[in-house]
N, C-alpha and C positions, 0 to 999 in steps of 0.2 A: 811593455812599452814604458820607456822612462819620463820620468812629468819636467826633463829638461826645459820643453816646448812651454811649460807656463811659467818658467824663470827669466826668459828669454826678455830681461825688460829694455823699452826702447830702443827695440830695431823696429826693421820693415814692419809693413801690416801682414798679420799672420796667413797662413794659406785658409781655404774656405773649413778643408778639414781641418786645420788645427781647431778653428773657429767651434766648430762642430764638439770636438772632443771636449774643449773647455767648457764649455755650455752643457755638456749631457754629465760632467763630472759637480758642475755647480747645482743642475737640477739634482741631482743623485745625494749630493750632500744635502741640501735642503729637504728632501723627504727623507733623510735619516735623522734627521736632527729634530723637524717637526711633524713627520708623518704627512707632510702635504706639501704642495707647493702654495705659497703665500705671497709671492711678492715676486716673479716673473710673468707679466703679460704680452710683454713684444721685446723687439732686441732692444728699443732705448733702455729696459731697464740691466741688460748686461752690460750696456757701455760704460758705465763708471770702474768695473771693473777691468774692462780690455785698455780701457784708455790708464792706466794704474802699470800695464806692461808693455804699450805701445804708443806713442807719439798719437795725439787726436787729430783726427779727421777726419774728411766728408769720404774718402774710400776706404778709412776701417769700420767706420758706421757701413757705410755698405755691404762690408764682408761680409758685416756681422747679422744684418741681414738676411744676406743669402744663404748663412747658414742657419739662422732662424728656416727660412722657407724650404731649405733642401733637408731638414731633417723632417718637417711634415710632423710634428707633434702634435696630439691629440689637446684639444682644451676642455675646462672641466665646465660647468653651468655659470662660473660667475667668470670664465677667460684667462681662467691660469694655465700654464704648458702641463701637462703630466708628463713625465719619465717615465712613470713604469707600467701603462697600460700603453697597449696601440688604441687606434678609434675604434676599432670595431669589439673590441675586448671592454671598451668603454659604454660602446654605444648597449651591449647586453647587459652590463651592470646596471645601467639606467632602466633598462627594458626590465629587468627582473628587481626593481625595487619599486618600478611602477606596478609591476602584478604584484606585490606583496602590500601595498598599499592597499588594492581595490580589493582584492584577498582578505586584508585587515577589514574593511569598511565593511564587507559582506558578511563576516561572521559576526562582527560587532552589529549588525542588523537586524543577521539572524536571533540573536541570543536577545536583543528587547524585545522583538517581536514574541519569540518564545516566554517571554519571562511576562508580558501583557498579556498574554493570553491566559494564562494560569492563572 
């Protein structure tokens, strides 16, 4: 697919999916650049850039909206989008660093317990 659609400055307000593609191309650079997303929580903070290739307004804020909500991006504990996990691919990450945590706590328990007793 050719990245014509993000040249396109100053027409119309984009369709839902172009909305879409530019937003999962911006998340996608941003975890390559710094392994995380850091600075996406809701669409206001893509609009400076939509508004950069399309006339501002109250219906490309909106698209850009609905393309926020029809992509269904997972967020992280502090409310960043992830790109490269779905939620539920998310939600066992968390699951499995919470039993590595209590896992830690319990052997670190066991081993003063052990080392007081001797």
């Amino acid at each position: 697919m050719s990245a014509d659609y993000l040249y396109s400055s100053k027409q119309k307000n984009p369709s839902r999916k172009t909305c879409e593609e530019i937003i999962k191309n911006i998340l996608n650079r941003e975890f390559e650049q710094f392994g995380k997303n850091s600075h996406f929580k809701r669409a206001s903070d893509f609009i400076t850039y939509f508004e950069s290739l399309y006339p501002a307004s109250p219906s490309l804020t909106k698209q850009v909206q609905r393309a926020i909500s029809s992509l269904q991006l997972p967020r992280d504990k502090n409310g960043f989008f992830l790109i490269n996990q779905t939620e539920s691919e998310y939600n066992i990450e968390l699951q499995r660093q919470e039993l590595l945590k209590n896992t830690e706590i319990r052997m670190i328990s066991s081993a003063a317990t052990i080392s007081y007793a001797q």
